[in-house]
C-alpha positions as CSV (number, residue, x, y, z in Angstrom):
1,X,13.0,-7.9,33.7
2,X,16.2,-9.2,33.2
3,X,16.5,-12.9,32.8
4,X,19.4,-13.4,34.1
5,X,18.2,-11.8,37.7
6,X,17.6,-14.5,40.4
7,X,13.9,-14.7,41.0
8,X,12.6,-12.3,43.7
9,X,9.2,-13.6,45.4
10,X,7.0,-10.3,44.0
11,X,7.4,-11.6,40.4
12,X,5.2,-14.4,40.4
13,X,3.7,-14.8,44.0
14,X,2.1,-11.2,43.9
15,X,0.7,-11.7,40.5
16,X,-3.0,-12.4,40.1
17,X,-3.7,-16.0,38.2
18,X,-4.3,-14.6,34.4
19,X,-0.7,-13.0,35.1
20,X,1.4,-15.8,36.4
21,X,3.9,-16.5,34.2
22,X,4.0,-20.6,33.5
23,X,4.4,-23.3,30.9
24,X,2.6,-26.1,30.1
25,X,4.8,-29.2,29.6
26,X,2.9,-30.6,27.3
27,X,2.9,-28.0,24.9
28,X,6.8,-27.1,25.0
29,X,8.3,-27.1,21.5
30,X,11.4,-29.5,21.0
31,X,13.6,-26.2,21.0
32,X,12.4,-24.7,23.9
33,X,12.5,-28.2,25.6
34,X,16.0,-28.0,24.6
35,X,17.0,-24.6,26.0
36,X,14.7,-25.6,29.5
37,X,17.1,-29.0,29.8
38,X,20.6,-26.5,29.2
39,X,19.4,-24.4,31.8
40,X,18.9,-27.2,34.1
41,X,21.7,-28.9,33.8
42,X,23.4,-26.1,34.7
43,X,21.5,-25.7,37.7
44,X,22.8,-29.0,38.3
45,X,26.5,-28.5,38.0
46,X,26.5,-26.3,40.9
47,X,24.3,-27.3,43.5
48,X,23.6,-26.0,46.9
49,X,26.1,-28.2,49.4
50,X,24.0,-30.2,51.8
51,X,25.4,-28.5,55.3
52,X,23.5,-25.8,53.4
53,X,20.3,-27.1,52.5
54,X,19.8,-29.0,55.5
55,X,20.5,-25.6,57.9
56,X,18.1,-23.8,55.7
57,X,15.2,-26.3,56.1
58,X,16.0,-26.0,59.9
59,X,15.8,-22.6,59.8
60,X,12.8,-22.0,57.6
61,X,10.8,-20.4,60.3
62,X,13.4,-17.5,60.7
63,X,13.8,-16.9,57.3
64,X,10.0,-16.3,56.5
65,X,9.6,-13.8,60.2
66,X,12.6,-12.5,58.7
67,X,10.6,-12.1,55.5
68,X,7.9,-10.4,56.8
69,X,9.9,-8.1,59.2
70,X,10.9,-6.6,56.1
71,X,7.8,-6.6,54.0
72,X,4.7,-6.2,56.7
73,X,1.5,-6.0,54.2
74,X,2.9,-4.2,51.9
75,X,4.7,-7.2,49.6
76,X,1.1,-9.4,49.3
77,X,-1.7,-7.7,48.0
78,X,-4.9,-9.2,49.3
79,X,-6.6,-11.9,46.3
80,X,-9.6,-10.6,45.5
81,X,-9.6,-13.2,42.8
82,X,-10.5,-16.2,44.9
83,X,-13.8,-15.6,44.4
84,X,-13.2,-16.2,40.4
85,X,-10.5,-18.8,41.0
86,X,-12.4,-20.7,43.2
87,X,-16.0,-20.8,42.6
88,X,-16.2,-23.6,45.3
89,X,-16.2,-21.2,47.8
90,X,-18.7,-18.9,46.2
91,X,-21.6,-21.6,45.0
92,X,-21.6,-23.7,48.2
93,X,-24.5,-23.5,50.2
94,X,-22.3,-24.8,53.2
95,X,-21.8,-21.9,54.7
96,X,-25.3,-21.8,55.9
97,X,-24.8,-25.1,57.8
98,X,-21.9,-24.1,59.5
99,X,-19.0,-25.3,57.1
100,X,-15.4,-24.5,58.3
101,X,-12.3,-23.4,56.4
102,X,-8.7,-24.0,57.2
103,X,-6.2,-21.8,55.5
104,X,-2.6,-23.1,55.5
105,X,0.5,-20.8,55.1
106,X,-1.9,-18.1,55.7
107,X,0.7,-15.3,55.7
108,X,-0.3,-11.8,56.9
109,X,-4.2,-12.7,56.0
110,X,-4.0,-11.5,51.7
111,X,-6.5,-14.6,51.1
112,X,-8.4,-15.0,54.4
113,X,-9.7,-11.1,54.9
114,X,-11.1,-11.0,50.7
115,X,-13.3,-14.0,51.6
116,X,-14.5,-12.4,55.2
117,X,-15.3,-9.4,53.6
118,X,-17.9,-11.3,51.3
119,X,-18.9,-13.6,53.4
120,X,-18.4,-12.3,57.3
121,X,-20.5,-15.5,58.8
122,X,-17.6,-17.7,57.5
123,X,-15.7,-19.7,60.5
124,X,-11.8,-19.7,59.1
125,X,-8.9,-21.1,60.8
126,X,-5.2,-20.1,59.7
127,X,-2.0,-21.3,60.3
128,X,1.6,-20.5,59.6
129,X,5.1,-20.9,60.6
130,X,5.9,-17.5,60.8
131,X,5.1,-15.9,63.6
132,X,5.7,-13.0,63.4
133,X,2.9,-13.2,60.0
134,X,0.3,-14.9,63.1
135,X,0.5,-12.1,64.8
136,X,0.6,-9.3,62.4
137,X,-2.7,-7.8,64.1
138,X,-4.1,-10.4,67.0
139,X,-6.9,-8.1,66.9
140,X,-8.4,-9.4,64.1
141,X,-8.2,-13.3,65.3
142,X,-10.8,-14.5,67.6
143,X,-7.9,-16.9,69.3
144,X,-4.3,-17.9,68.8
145,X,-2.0,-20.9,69.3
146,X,1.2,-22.0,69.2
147,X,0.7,-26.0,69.1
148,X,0.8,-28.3,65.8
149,X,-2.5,-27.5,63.8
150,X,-4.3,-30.9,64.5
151,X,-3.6,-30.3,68.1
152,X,-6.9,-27.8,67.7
153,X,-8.8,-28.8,65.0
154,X,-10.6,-32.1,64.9
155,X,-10.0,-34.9,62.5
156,X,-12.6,-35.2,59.9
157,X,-14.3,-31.7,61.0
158,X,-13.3,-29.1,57.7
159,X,-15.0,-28.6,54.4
160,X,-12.6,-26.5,52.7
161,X,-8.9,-26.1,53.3
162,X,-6.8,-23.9,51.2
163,X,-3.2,-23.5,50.1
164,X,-2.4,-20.9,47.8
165,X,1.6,-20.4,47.4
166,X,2.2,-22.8,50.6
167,X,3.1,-26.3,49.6
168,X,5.9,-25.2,47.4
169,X,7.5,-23.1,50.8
170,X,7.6,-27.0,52.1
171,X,10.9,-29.4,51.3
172,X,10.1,-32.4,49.6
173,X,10.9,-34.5,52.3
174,X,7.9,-33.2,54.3
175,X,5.4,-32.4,52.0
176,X,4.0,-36.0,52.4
177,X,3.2,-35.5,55.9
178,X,2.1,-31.9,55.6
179,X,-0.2,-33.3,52.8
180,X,-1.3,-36.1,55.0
181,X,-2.3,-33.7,57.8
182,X,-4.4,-31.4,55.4
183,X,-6.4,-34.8,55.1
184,X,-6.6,-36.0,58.3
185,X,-8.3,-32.6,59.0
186,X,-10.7,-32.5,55.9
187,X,-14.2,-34.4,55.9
188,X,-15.3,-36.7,53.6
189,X,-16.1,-35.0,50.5
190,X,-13.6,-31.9,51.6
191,X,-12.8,-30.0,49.0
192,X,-9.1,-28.6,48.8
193,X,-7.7,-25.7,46.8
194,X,-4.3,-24.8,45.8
195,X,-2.7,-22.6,43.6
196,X,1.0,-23.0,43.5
197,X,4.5,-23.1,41.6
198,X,4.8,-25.1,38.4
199,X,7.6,-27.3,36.5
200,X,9.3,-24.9,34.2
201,X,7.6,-21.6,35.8
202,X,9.7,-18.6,34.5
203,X,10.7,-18.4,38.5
204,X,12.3,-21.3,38.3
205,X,14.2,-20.5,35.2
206,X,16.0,-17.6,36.1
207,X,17.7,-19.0,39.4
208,X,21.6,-18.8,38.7
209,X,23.5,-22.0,39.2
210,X,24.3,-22.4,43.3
211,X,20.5,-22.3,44.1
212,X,19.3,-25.9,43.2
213,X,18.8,-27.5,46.5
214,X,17.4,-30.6,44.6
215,X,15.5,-31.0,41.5
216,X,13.0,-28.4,41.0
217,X,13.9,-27.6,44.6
218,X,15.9,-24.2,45.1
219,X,17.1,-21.2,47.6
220,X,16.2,-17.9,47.3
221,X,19.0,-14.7,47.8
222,X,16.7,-14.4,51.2
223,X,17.1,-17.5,52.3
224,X,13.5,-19.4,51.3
225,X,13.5,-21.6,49.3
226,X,10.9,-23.2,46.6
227,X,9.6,-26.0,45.6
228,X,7.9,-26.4,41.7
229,X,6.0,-29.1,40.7
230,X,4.7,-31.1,38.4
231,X,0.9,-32.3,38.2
232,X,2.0,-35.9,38.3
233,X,4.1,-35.1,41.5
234,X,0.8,-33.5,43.1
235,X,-1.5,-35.9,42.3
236,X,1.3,-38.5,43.9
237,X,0.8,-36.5,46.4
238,X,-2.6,-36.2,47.0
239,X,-3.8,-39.5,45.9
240,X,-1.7,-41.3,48.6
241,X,-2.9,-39.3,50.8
242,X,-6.4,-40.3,50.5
């Protein structure tokens, strides 16, 4: 691929995990830190104006239904790796007491319909803010709503919740709260798990200057946009939210 391209969503987001093309900050070379900062900076010199970026983040929803009108299910492939990424969901014996998932940014259903299909006595709720993703196939869904999530599920009442290539579809000014609600949701001893976008992720790289909405923050040509983080940043994140 060409690196000067502008990152299209299929290069990293349909990849399986051993397949995801990422660095680790810690083991960047002082020339390749180098060459990472130049393309930054000029990221930087031309950044998205804020009339922009503020009428995109209004208009997320329509961009990702716009998103899927194009794609349907053929863009995600379903991840039948969860079961090796996430072990968690695999070993526990919760499932037999009646523990409860929550799926967040749950798309056209790639994550949720691998798991049913090894476990069918799972009890899995999933959200998104697309949707025309919700209602893909209402078939499949035992019942739908349109209200904010902890309108219908209890505080304090999941074991699991998961968000794979969601939290990074969020603008940093909300992520906060959206990280807040994932707890409020989760019991004590919940487990979460996330697989998502990281600092210097080839993705990130190949964006042309007039995409950076803020740093690490950028558009896409379709009009999503993506967050990439940095551990510290998450466990921020996640540690103030309890």
């Amino acid at each position: 691929m060409d690196p000067t391209e502008e990152p299209d969503h299929q290069s990293t987001v349909d990849a399986q995990p051993a397949q995801v093309r990422r660095m680790d900050p810690t083991q960047i070379n002082n020339e390749k830190k180098a060459e990472i900062d130049r393309i930054l900076k000029t990221h930087a010199q031309k950044p998205v104006s804020p009339f922009l970026k503020q009428k995109l983040i209004n208009e997320a929803p329509k961009h990702w239904d716009l998103f899927y009108k194009r794609n349907t299910t053929n863009f995600f492939k379903d991840r039948h790796w969860t079961w090796r990424e996430f072990p968690e969901l695999v070993e526990s014996e919760k499932w037999e007491q009646g523990a409860r998932l929550l799926e967040v940014g749950c798309g056209v259903g790639n994550f949720v319909w691998p798991l049913l299909e090894q476990n069918k006595s799972m009890f899995i709720y999933a959200c998104d803010f697309s949707p025309r993703a919700v209602n893909f196939d209402e078939s499949l869904c035992l019942r739908s709503y349109r209200n904010p999530l902890t309108d219908n599920i209890p505080e304090n009442s999941l074991d699991f919740v998961t968000a794979i290539f969601c939290l990074s579809a969020i603008p940093p000014s909300k992520l906060e709260n959206a990280v807040k609600n994932i707890a409020s949701v989760l019991k004590s001893g919940g487990v979460v798990l996330f697989r998502d976008y990281g600092l210097y992720d080839e993705a990130e790289l190949r964006f042309k200057p007039g995409h950076m909405m803020e740093d690490h923050f950028y558009m896409r040509q379709d009009g999503t946009f993506s967050v990439y983080f940095s551990l510290e940043q998450l466990e921020k994140l996640f540690t103030d939210a309890g």
